[in-house]
BAZA-289534 format. One record per residue: x negated, y, z negated of N, C-alpha, C, CB in turn. Coordinates in steps of 0.02 Angstrom, whole numbers, padded with zeros to 5 digits, always signed. Glycine has a CB too. Layout:
BEGIN
XYZXYZXYZXYZ/...
This chain:
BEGIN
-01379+02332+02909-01386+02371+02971-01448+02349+03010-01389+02447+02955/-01509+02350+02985-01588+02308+03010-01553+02244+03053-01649+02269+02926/-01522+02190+02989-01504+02132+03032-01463+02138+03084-01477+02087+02999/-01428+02176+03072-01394+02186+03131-01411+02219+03203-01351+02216+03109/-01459+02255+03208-01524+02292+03252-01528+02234+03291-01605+02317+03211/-01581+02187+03245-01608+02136+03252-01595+02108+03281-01615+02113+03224/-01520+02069+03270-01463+02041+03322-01435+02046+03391-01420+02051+03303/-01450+02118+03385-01432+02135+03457-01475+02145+03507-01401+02184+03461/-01526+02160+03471-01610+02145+03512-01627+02088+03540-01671+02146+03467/-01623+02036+03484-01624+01963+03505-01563+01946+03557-01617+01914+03435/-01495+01964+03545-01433+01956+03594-01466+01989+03683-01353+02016+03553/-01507+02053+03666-01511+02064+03742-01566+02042+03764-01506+02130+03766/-01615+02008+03728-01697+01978+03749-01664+01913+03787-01765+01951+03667/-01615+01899+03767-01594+01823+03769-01565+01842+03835-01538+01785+03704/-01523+01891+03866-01481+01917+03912-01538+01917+03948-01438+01981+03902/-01576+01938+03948-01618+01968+04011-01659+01909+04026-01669+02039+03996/-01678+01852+03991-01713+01785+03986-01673+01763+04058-01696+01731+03906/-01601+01744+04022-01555+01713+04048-01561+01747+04143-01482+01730+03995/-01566+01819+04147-01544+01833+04196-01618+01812+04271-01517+01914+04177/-01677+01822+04220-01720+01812+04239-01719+01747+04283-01755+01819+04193/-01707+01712+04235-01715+01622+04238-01671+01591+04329-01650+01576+04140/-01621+01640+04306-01573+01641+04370-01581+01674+04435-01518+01667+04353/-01631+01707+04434-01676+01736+04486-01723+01685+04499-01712+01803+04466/-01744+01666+04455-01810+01616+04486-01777+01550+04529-01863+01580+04411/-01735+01519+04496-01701+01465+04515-01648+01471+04570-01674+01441+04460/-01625+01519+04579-01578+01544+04639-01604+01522+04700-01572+01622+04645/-01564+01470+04723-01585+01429+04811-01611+01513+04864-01472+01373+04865/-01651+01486+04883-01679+01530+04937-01697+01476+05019-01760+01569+04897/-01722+01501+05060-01745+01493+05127-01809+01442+05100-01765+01572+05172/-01829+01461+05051-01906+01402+05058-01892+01330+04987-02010+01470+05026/-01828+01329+05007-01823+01249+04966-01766+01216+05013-01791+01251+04866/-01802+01206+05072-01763+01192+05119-01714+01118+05114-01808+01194+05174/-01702+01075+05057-01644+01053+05046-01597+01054+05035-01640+01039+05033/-01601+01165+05024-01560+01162+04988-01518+01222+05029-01583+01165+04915/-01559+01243+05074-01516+01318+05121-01519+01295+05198-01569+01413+05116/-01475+01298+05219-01428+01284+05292-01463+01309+05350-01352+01324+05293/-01510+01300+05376-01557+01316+05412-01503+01336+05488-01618+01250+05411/-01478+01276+05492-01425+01289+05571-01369+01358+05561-01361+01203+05586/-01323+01358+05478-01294+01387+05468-01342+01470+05498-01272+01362+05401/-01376+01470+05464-01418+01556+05478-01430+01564+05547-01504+01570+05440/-01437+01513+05595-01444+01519+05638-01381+01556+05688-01466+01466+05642/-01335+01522+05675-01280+01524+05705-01269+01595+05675-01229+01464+05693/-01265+01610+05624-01241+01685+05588-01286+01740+05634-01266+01691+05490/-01352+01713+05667-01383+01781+05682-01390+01775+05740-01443+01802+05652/-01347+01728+05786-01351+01726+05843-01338+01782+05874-01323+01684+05861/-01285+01824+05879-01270+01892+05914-01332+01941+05911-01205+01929+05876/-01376+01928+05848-01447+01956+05825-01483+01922+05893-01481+01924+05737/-01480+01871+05908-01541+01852+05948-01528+01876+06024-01554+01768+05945/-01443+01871+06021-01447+01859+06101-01378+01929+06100-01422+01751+06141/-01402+01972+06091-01323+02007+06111-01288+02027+06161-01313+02053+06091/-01293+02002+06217-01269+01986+06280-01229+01901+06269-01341+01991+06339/-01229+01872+06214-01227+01818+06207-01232+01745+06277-01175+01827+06170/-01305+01790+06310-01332+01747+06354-01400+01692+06323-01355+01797+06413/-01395+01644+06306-01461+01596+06296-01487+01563+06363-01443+01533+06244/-01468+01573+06425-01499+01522+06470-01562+01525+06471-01481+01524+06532/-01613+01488+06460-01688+01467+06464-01698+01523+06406-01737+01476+06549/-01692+01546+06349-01689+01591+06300-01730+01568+06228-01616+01603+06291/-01750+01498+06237-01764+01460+06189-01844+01516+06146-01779+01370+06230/-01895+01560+06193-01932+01599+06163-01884+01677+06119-01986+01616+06225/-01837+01671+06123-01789+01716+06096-01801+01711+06018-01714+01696+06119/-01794+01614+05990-01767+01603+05954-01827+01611+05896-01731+01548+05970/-01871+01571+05943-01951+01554+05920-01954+01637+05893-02023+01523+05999/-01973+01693+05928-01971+01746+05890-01931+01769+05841-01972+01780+05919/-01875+01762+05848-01860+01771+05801-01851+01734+05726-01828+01790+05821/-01867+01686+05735-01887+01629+05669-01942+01658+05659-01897+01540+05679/-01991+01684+05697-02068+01686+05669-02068+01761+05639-02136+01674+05738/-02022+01794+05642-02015+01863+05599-01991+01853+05544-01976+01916+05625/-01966+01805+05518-01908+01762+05467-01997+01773+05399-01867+01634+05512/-01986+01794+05336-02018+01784+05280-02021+01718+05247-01995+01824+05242/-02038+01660+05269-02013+01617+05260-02088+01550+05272-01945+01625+05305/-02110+01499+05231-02151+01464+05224-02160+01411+05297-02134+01437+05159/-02227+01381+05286-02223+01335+05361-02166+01299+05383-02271+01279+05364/-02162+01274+05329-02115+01184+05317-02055+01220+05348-02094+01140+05211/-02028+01285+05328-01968+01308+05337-01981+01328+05418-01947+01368+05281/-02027+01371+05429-02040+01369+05497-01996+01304+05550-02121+01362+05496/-02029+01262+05530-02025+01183+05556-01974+01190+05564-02041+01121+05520/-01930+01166+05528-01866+01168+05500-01814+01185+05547-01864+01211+05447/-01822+01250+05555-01772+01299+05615-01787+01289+05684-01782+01385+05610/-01861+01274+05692-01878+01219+05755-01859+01196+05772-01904+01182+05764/-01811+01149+05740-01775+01089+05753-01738+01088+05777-01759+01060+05722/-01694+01144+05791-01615+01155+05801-01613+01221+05857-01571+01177+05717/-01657+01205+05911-01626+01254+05974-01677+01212+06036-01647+01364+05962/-01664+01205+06074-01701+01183+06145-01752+01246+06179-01634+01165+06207/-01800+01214+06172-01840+01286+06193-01839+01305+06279-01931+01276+06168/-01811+01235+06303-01792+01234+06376-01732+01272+06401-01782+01168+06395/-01675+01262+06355-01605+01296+06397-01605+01340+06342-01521+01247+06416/-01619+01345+06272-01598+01394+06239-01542+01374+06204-01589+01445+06277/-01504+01310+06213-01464+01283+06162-01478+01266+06097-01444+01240+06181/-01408+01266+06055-01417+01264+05977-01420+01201+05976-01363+01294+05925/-01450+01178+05935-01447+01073+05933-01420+01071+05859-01551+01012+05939/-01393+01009+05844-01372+00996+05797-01404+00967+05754-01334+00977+05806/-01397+00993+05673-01447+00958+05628-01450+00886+05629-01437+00974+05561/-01512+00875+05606-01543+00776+05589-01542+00772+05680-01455+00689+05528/-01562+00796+05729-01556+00778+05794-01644+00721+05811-01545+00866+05844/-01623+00659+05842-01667+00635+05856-01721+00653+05926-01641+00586+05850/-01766+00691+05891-01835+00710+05949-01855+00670+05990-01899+00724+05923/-01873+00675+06052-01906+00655+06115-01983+00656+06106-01885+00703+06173/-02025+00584+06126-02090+00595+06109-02112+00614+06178-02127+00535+06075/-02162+00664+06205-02171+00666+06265-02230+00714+06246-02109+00684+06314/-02274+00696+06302-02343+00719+06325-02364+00781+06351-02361+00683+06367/-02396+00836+06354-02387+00869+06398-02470+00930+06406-02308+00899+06379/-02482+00933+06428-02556+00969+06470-02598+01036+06402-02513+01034+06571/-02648+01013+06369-02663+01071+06338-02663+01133+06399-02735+01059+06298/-02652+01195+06380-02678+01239+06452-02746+01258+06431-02628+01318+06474/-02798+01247+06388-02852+01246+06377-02896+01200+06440-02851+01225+06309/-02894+01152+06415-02941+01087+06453-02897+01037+06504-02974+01031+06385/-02807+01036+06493-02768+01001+06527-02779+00926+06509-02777+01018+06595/-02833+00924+06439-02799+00864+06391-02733+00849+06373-02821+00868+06332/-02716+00793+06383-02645+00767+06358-02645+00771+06274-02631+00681+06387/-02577+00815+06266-02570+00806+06181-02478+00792+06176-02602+00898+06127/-02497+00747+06144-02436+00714+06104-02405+00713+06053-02438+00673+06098/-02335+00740+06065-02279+00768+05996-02210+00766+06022-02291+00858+05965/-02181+00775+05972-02097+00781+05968-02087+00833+06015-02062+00802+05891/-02025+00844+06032-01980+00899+06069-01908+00876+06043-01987+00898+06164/-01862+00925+06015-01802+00941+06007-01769+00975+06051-01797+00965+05961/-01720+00921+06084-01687+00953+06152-01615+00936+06160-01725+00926+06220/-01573+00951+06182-01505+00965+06189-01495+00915+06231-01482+01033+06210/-01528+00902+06290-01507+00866+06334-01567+00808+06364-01481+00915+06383/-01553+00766+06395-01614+00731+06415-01637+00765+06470-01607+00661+06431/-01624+00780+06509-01678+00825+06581-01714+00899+06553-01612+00858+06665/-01703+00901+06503-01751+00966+06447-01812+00913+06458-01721+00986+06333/-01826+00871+06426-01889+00834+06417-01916+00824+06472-01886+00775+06387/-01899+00812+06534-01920+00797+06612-01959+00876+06636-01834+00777+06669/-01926+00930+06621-01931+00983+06654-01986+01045+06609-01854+01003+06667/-01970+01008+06543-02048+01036+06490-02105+00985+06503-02035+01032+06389/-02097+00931+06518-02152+00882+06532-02191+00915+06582-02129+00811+06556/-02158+00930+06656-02184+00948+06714-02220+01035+06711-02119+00936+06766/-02172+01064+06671-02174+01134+06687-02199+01191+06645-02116+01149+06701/-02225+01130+06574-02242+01192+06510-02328+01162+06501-02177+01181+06410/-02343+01202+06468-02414+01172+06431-02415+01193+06355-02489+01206+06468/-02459+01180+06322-02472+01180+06267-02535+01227+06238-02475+01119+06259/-02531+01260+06196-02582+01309+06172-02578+01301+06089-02564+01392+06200/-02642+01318+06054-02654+01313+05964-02645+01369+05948-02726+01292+05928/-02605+01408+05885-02581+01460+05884-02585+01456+05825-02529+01475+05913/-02623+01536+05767-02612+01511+05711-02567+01566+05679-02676+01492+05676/-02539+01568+05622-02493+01610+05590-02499+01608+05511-02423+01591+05612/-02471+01684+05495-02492+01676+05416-02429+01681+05383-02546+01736+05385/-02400+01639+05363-02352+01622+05343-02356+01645+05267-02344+01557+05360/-02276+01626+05226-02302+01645+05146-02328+01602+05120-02255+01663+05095/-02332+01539+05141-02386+01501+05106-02461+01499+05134-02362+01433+05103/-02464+01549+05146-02539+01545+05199-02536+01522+05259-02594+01500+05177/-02591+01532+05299-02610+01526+05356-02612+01453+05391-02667+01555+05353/-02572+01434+05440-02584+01372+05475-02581+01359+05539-02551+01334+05458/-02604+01315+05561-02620+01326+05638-02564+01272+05695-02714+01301+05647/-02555+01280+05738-02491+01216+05746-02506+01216+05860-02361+01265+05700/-02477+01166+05867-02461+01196+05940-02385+01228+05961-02472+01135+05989/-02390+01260+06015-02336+01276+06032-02329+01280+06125-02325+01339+05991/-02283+01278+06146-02243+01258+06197-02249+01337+06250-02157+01231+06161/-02290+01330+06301-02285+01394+06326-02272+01384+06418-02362+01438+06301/-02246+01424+06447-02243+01460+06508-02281+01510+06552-02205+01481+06501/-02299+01501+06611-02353+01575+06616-02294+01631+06640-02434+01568+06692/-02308+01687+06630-02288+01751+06635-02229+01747+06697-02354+01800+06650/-02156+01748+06675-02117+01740+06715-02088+01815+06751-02073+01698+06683/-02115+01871+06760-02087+01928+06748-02099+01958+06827-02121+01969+06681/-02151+01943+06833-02163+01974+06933-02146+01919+06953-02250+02000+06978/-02077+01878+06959-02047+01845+07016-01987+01866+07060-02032+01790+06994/-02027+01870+07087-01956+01888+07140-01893+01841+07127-01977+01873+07231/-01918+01780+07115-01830+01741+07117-01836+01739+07064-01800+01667+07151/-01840+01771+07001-01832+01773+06946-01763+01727+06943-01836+01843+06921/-01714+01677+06893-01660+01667+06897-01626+01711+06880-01647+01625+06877/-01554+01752+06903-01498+01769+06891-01479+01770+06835-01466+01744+06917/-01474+01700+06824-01432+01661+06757-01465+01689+06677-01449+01559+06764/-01528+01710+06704-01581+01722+06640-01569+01790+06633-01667+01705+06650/-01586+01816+06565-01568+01898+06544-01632+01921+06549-01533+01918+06463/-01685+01941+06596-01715+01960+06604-01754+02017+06572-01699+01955+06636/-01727+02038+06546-01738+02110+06474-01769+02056+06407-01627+02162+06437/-01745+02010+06406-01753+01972+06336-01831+01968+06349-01706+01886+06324/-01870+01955+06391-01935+01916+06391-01980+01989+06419-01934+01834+06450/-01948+02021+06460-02019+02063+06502-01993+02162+06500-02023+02023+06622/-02051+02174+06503-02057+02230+06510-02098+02268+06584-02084+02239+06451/-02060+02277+06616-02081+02282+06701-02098+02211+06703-02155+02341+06730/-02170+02205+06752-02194+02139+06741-02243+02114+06720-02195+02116+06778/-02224+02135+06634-02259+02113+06592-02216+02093+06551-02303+02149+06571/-02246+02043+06478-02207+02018+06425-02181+02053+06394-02231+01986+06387/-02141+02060+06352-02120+02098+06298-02136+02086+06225-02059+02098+06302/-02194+02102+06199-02227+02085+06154-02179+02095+06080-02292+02124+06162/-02103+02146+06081-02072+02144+06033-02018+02095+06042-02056+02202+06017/-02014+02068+06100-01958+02049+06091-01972+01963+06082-01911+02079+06149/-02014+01949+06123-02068+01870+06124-02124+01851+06108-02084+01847+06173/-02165+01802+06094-02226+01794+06080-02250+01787+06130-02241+01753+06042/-02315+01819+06131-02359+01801+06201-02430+01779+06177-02369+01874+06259/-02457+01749+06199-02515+01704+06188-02567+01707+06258-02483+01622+06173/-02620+01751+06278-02656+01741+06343-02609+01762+06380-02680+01673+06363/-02560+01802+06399-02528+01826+06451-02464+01771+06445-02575+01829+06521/-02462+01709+06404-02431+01659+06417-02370+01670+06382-02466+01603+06404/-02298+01648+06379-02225+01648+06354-02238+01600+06316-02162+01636+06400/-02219+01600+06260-02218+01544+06215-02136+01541+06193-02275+01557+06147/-02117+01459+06206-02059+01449+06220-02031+01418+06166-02052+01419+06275/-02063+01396+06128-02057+01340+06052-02131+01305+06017-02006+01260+06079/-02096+01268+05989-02142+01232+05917-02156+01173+05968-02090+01205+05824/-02219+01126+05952-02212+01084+05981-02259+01045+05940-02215+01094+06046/-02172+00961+05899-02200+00953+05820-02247+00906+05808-02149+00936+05771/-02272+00897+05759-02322+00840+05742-02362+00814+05816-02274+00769+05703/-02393+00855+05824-02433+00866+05915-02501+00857+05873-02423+00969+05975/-02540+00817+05916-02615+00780+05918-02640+00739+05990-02614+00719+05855/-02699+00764+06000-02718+00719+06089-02694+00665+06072-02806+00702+06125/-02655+00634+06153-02635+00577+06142-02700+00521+06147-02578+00567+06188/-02669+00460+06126-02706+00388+06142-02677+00352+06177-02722+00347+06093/-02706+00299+06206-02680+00283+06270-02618+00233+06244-02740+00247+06324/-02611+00209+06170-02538+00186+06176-02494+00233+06147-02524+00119+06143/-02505+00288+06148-02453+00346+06173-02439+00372+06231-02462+00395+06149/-02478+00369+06266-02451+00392+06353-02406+00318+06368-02539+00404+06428/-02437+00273+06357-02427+00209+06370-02338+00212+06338-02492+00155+06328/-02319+00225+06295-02248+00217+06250-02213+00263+06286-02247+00237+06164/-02248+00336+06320-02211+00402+06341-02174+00372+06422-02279+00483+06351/-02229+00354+06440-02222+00310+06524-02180+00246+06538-02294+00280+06548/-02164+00235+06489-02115+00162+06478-02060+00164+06446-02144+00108+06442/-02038+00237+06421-01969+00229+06394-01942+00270+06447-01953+00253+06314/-01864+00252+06442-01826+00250+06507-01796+00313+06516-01772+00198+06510/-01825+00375+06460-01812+00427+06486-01855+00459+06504-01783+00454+06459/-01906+00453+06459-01988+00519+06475-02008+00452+06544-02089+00530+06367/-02008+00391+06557-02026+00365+06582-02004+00376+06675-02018+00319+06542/-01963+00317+06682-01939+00311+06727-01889+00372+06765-01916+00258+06712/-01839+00400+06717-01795+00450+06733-01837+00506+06738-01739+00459+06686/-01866+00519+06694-01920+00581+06723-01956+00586+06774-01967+00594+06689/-01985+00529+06795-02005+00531+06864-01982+00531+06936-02031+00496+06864/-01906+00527+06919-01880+00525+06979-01847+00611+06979-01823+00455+06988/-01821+00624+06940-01804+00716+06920-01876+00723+06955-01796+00755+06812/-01911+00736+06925-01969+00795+06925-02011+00774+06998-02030+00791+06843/-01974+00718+07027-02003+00717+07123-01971+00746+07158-02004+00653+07169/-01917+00751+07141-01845+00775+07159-01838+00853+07219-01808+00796+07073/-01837+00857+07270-01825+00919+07292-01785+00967+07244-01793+00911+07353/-01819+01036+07226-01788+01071+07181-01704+01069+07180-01815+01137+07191/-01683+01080+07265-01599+01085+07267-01561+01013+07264-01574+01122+07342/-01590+00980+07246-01556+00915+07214-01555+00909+07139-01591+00852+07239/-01592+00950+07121-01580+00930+07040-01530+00948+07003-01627+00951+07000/-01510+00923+06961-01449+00935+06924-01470+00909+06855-01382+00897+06956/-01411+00918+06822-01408+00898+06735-01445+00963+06701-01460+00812+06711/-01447+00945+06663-01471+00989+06581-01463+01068+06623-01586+00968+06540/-01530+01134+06639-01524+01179+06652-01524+01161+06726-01563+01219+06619/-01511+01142+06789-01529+01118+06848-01615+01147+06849-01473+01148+06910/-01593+01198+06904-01664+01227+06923-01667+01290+06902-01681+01227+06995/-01626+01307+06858-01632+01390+06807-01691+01381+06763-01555+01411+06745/-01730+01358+06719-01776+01342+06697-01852+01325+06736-01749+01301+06670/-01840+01270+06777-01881+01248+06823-01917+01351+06875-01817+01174+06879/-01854+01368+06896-01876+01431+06933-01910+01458+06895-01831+01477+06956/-01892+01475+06841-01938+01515+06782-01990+01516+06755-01924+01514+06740/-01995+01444+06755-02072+01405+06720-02121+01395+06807-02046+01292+06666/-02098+01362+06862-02160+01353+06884-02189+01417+06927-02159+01290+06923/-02261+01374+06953-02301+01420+06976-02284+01450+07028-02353+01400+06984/
């Protein structure tokens, strides 16, 4: 009867080992090879946008990733996969745009990736966003990164139409639950592996044939001529 006690003690120490073991090892959000970063996205889209409007919505997303329990790297990660310009979903492994764009500190040039849906996203964040250092305490601790901002789009009279206007402001002010605000400023996205540029990085940004040449002819462009990516739904929003 003892041995037999015994047995079943050892039978459920072993049970609960087992169950343990399977908790620890169970794929989660922060072994990001191994959980579907786009998939969650797409699942909580009606969460982000339930008007299922994204036009220029891309600070929608950014907030709501940054409420996400979830480590830097993973942060990054979900970065990757929405345009902080139109608010589109991008598709995973998408190849980033290197492009330059204005600290709003000093209006030093700093240089990093952008993940964008379309090529005239990169023309119209080049011209129309700046850049601010933002830090966050993530579960792996605290880190500091840049990010992609707008000034206060909310007392415009031509506000765009096209945009859900509730998502970002409160009268005409930000909406601090619903977006990140930084200095009065909209923060619109991540903006990755960002460091002041050197001059053969402006130099590479100015000579490829999209941040280069095509961007410069968009962004001279009388507003009612522009077309492609968001036309001038974005552009209205972002400038001064």
């Amino acid at each position: 009867m003892y041995l037999k006690k015994k047995i079943n003690l050892f039978k459920s120490f072993y049970l609960f080992f087992f169950i343990v073991i399977l908790v620890v090892i169970k794929p989660s959000s922060s072994n990001s090879e191994q959980f579907n970063f786009y998939a969650d996205l797409v699942q909580d889209w009606s969460k982000i946008f339930p008007d299922q409007n994204r036009n220029a919505a891309g600070p929608k997303f950014f907030k709501h990733i940054l409420n996400k329990e979830i480590t830097y790297q993973d942060f990054v990660e979900y970065n990757k996969l929405y345009c902080a310009v139109s608010g589109s979903l991008i598709e995973p492994n998408n190849r980033p745009e290197f492009v330059y764009l204005k600290s709003d500190e000093n209006n030093e040039k700093i240089c990093g990736f952008y993940h964008r849906c379309c090529v005239p996203c990169s023309c119209d964040l080049m011209k129309y966003s700046k850049v601010k250092k933002m830090k966050y305490n993530f579960t792996d601790g605290e880190k500091e990164f840049f990010v992609l901002t707008i000034n206060n789009p909310c007392g415009k009279k031509d506000f765009p139409k096209q945009v859900n206007k509730n998502y970002f402001c409160d009268g005409d002010k930000l909406d601090n639950n619903q977006v990140v605000v930084i200095d009065n400023k909209l923060v619109i996205g991540l903006f990755h592996n960002a460091s002041k540029c050197n001059a053969q990085s402006i130099s590479t940004i100015k000579n490829h044939e999209i941040t280069g040449d095509y961007c410069e002819l968009r962004n001279n462009s009388p507003l009612n001529e522009v077309q492609g990516g968001m036309g001038d739904i974005f552009i209205r929003m972002a400038r001064d």
